[in-house]
Structures are given as structure tokens and as C-alpha cells.
N, C-alpha and C positions, 0 to 999 in steps of 0.2 A: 525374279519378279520385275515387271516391266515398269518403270513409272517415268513419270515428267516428260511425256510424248509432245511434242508441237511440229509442226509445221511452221519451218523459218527461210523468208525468202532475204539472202545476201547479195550485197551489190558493191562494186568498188570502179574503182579507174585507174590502173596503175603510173609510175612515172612514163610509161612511153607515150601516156596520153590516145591511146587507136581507141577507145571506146569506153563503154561501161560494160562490166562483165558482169552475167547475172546468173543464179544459181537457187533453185528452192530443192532443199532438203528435209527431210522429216527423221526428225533427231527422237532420241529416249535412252534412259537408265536402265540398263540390268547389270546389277548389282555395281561394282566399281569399273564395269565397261560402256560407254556412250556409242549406240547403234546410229550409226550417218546413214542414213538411204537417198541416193541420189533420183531425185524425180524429175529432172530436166535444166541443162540450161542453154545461156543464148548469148551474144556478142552485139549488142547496141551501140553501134556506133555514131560516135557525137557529128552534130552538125559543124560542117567544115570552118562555120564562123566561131563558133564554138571552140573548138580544139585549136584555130591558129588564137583567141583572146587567152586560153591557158596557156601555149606556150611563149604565146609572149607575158607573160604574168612571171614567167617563172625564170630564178638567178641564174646569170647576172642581170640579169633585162630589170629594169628601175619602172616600179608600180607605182598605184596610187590607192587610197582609201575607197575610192569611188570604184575604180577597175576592179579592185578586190571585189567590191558590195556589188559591183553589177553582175561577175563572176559567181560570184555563192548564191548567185538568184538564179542565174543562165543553169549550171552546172546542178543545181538543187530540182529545178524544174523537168534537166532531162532525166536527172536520176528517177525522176519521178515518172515517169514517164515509160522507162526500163522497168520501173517497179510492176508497174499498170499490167505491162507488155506480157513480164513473167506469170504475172495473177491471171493473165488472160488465158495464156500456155499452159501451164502445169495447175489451176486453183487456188482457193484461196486459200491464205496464211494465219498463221496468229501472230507472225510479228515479224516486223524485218529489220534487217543490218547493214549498216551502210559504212563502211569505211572509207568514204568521200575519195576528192583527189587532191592530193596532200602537191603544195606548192612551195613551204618549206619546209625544212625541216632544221630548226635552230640546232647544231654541236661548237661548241669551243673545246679547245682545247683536250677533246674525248668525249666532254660531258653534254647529255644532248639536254639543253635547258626550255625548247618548245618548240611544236611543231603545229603546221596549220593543216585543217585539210577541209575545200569548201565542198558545197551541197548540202544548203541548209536543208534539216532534217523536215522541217516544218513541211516543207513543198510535196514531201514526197507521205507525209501522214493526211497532209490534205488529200491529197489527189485519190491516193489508197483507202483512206479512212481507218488506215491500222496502225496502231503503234511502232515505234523506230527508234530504235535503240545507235545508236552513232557516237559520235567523238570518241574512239574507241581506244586511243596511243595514248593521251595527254597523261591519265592518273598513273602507268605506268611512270609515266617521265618524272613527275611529281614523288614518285618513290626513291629516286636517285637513279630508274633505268633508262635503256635506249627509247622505250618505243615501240622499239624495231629488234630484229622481225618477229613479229606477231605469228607467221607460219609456224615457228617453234610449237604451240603449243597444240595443233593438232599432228606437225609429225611425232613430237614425242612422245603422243597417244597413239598414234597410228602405226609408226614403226619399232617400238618398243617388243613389239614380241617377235619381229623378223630378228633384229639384236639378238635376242635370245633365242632362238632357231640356231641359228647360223656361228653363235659364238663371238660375233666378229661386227666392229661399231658398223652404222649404217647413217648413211648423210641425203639428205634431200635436198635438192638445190631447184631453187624457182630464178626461171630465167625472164624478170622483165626488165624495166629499164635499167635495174640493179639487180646484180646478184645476192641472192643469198642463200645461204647454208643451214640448216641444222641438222646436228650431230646427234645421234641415239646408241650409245652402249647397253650392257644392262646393267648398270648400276644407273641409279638414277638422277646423276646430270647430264645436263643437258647444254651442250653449245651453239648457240647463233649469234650469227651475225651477218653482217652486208660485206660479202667480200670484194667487191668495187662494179667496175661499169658491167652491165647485160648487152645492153640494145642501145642506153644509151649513145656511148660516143658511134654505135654503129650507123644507127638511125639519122645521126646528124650528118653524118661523111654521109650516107646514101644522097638524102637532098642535095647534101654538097655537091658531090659530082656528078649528078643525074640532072642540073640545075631547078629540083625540084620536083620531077619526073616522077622521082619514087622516095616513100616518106620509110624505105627500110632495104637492105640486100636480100628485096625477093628472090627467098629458093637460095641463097648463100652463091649464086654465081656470079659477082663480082668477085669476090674474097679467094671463092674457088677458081677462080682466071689470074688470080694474083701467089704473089711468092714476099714471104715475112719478111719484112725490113728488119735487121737485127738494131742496127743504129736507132733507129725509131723506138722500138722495143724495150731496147734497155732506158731507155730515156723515158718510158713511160712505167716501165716495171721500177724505177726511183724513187714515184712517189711515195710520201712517209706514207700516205693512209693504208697501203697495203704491209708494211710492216709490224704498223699498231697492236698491240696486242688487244685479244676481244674480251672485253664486249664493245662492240663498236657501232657503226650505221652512216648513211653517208645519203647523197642520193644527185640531185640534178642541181643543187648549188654549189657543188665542186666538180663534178662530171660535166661542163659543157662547153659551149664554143669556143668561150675564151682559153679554156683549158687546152683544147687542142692544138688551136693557134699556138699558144704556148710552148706547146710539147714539137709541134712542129717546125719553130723558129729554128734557122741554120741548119735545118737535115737538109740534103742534098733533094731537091726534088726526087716525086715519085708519083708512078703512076695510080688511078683509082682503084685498080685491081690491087695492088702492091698496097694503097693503103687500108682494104676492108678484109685484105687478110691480115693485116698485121694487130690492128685492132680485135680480130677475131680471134686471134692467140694470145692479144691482153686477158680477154674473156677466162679463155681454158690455160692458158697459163697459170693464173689467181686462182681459180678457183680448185684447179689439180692441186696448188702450194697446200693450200688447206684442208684437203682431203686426206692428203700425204699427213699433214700435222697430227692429225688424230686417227691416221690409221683404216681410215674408211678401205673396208671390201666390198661396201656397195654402194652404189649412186644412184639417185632415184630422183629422176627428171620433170618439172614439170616448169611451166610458164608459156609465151608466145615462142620465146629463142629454141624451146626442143624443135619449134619448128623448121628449123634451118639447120640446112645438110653440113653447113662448114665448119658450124659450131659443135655438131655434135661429131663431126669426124677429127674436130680439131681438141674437145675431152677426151676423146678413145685413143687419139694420141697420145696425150700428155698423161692419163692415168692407163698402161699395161696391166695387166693382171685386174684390175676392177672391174664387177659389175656394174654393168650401164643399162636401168631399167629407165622405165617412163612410168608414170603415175597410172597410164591407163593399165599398165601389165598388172597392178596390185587391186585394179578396183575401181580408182578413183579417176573420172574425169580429167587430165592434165589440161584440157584448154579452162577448166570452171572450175580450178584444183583452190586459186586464191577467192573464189565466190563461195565457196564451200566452205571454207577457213573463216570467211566472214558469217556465213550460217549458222556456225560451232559457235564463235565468240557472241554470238547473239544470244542463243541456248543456252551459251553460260550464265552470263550476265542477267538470262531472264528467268533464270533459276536460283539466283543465288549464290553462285560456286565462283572463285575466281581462278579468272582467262590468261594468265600472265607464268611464265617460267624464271622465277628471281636469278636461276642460275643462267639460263638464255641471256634476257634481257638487262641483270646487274641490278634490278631492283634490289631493296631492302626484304620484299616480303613479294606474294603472291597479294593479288589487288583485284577487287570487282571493279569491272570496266567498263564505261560507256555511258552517258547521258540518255532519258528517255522522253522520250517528244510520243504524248497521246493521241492514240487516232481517235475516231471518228466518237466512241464512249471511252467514260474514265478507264485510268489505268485501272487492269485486273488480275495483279502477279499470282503470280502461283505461290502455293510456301514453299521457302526455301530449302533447297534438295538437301543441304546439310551434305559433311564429308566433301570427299573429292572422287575424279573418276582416276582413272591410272590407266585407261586403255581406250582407242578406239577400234572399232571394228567397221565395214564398211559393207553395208548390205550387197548379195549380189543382185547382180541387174536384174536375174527374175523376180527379185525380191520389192520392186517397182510398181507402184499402184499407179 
């Protein structure tokens, strides 16, 4: 029996900052499985003044109260805007989800005690007139979890029955400015975590020696003209965060310039090519370590980095014998995989059901997530779904209204 049908349109901005990703899906209950039908999505990308005030906003770069409040108004307004854009494209919604663009993310010592992410929600219920469901990390953190990654909780719906097909765990990695992981056997835990830089340190070396040119190693040939520093390499394979044991999260206030600098002090110069491959098998280094840890016989690709040939020939390297799929081989959209993720947490949260993996994320419990900002008429929840789901399924494309 079919029930708790909506129409949710999800929006986000990852750490590499290239735009807003935007994604409307129409989600529903049969019985313990949630049907995701993907109806479209799109790539918004922020205005150039826009995206250079985030990243100078973000660690180590020294803020202010103001730059923050001018940001959550600039950032909130184009989210809103993206919002508009998808309602225009795909129809209208019954609710959307925003998982902002997070600029920090508080961890000491392992424990991640707050994190930020602006675009106020308000902006984008004005402009839409629909309700928005947003702040979507904090109440996990507030349970004793990461946060992060939040992807956990629809691959462990989504991959849950390939595990069990197949016999043999199954890992999905989203490649944006960070990497991360999550693990699906059939039993039912489930492991994520951020397993260090994506795009990051890559994105930054590109400007660097491009002086600006280019904000990433379009098409991986830099990296691909280059040969692995091994000195370098180990010196950044040292860091403790890759040792840590998980549950863990990390993101762009340990991952950045200074870091590199850092990392690059007394190595023997090298060239650009020499450094965006070596950084390129930081990438697939880390994250083969982890696949390895638990076994993975499949890998299941999605984010901006499946985009690039270096990266994905430099995982096929480092994992032999592993399957190496892409999200779009299973169904789902890989460029709209993390707008989609934010569609589900939407539909959770706007059902009642909580959005979170305690065994993922390290919480204490499973937690209903997200603050709700009214559009245009008072809020109109549905009653709450009650139970939990255990599985997603993922309409196919004919299945597309």
C-alpha cells in the first residue's frame, strides 16, 4: 500500500563551493520500502562575487559577524532562487530541503561539537512560498554524532539489497570537496564517514598553478601529465586524520592552504603536473585504505570528482579486483545523487520518521532532523508515518512524470 507521497524539491552547495545543486523528487511508503522517483535536476551556479565571499569566509581565512550575516542573506537569496528555478522546470513541490553551504564545521579532538551552514531558509520560503525544512546536521551533533555524512542514510536504504544480492559489503563514495564513504553489508550496520580531501586540496593546486585560470584539473589532465611524488605522498598520507578511527568528519578547516603549504615545506620542488597527480592518489589512496578495511567488493561512485579521468583511473588502480560503478549504473542521477539525499531527509523529517544512522554518524539514537521555516500558509504536516523504512528503491526513468 502506497502512502506519504510528496513532491520534495532538495538543494545543497557542497564544500567545493561550484554552485547549488538542485534536485525534485517524488518520494512514498510501500510498506518498509521508500520509492525515490527522480523528476529532474540542475547545476546553479553562484555568482562569481558570491562564491569568491564563501571562500574567503571559510578556515583558515579570519571572518566577521557581519560577513557571516551578509553571507546567509547573499547564499540564502540564491538558494532561493535555485529553488524558483527547479519549481519552474520540474512543478510545483510540497516542500523543500535545503542543506545550506556549511563553512564550518566545529571537531575537537574527534568529537564534532557544531557546525554551520548558511542560507537562511526564510529567503527561500519567501521567494517559493513553500515550506523548508533546513538545518539538517546540528540535532544529530547534539546526540553525541558526527553530522556527517548524512549520505549514509540513503545508501544504507539504497544499497542494502545489492549487499545482499551479492553476498559481499558494498561502499558508496561521494566525491566532493571531501570524501566520504558509506559501508552497507547485510547485517544492519552501517559505516560512514569522511575519509579526507576530494576536490579539495585538488581544486586549490589547480588555481594555484593555473594562476587562477582554472578553479579545478579540468578532465584530470594536469595530474594525468604528471608522475606521484612519493616524498610528498607519504608526508601527506601522515596525517593522524586518516588514521583516526570512525566515526569521524572533517572538511575545509583542516583541508586547505595552509595545509598544503605545510605539507609542501622542504620537499624538493615540483612540477604542477607532479603535484595534481600526487594529490590525486592522496584521493584514491585514502579512500582504497578504507574500502580494503571493510571488505568492499563494490564501489559506487557518485559526486563532481567521478568526473575526472585521474581520479577514477587512479581508484581502479589502487582497488584490483573491485567493482567500480557510478550511481547513474544503479538508477540514480550521480551529478543530483547529494540533492536527492537532501529530498529523502526532507521526506523524512516531513513525515515523522527519523533521518540519521547512530551507527553511521555515532549518535546516541536515531533523531528527527531539521528546523521548519512556513511558506506561504501555515504549516500542514501530515501524521506521522510511524515505524521506519529499511529500504530504498529507485524508480526507473520511465517511471518519470
Amino acid at each position: 500500500m502506497k502512502t506519504h507521497g510528496f513532491r520534495v524539491l532538495g538543494l545543497l552547495s557542497g564544500t567545493s563551493v561550484d554552485g547549488i545543486d538542485v534536485a525534485v523528487a517524488e518520494l512514498h511508503a510501500e510498506d518498509d520500502t521508500v520509492v525515490l522517483t527522480p523528476l529532474g535536476e540542475l547545476d546553479v551556479p553562484f555568482a562569481a562575487e558570491t562564491r569568491e565571499a564563501v571562500l574567503k569566509a571559510l578556515p583558515p581565512n579570519p571572518s566577521s559577524a557581519e560577513a557571516l550575516t551578509v553571507l546567509d542573506t547573499r547564499v540564502g537569496q540564491a538558494f532561493a532562487e535555485a529553488a524558483a528555478q527547479g519549481i519552474a522546470e520540474h512543478g510545483p513541490v510540497d516542500v523543500i530541503a535545503s542543506l545550506g553551504q556549511t563553512v564550518y564545521h566545529w571537531v575537537e579532538n574527534g568529537v564534532a561539537l557544531g557546525t554551520l551552514q548558511l542560507g537562511q531558509p526564510a529567503w527561500i520560503a519567501e521567494r517559493t512560498g513553500t515550506p523548508v525544512v533546513a538545518d539538517l546536521r546540528i540535532r544529530d551533533i547534539t546526540a553525541g554524532g558526527q553530522g556527517a555524512p548524512l549520505a549514509s542514510t540513503l545508501d544504507a536504504l539504497w544499497l542494502r539489497g545489492l549487499a545482499e544480492e551479492t553476498g559481499k559489503p558494498v561502499a558508496a563514495l561521494n566525491l566532493g570537496g571531501i570524501a566520504n564513504i558509506t559501508v552497507v553489508g547485510e547485517s544492519d550496520a552501517v559505516f560512514a564517514y569522511d575519509t579526507g580531501p576530494a576536490n579539495a586540496l585538488l581544486d586549490l593546486a589547480a588555481a594555484r598553478v593555473t594562476g587562477g585560470e582554472q578553479h579545478a584539473d579540468v578532465d584530470g589532465k594536469l595530474a594525468l601529465a604528471g608522475t606521484v611524488r612519493r616524498d610528498l605522498l607519504d608526508r601527506l598520507l601522515a596525517d593522524l586524520y586518516f588514521a583516526a578511527a570512525p566515526p569521524k568528519s572533517t572538511g575545509k578547516e583542516h583541508f586547505h592552504g595552509d595545509y598544503l603549504d605545510a605539507a609542501l615545506a622542504g620537499v624538493a620542488p615540483l612540477t604542477p603536473e607532479d603535484l595534481l597527480a600526487t594529490l590525486t592518489e592522496l584521493t584514491a589512496a585514502t579512500v582504497a585504505a578504507e574500502c580494503r578495511r571493510h571488505h568492499a567488493a563494490t564501489l559506487v561512485v557518485s559526486g563532481g570528482g567521478m568526473r575526472n579521468p585521474a581520479v577514477m583511473a587512479a581508484l581502479a588502480d589502487n582497488l584490483p579486483g573491485v567493482a567500480l560503478r557510478t550511481s547513474d549504473d544503479l538508477g540514480l542521477p550521480g551529478a543530483g545523487k547529494e540533492a536527492y539525499l537532501t529530498a529523502l531527509l526532507g521526506w523524512l523529517s516531513w513525515c515523522g520518521v527519523p533521518a540519521t544512522l547512530p551507527s553511521a554518524t555515532g549518535a546516541r539514537g536515531p533523531r528527527l532532523l531539521g528546523a521548519l521555516t512556513p511558506g506561504a500558509a501555515p504549516l500542514n504536516l501530515p501524521a506521522p508515518m510511524g515505524g521506519i523504512v529499511t529500504r530504498l528503491r529507485v524508480a526507473e526513468v520511465g517511471a518519470r512524470r
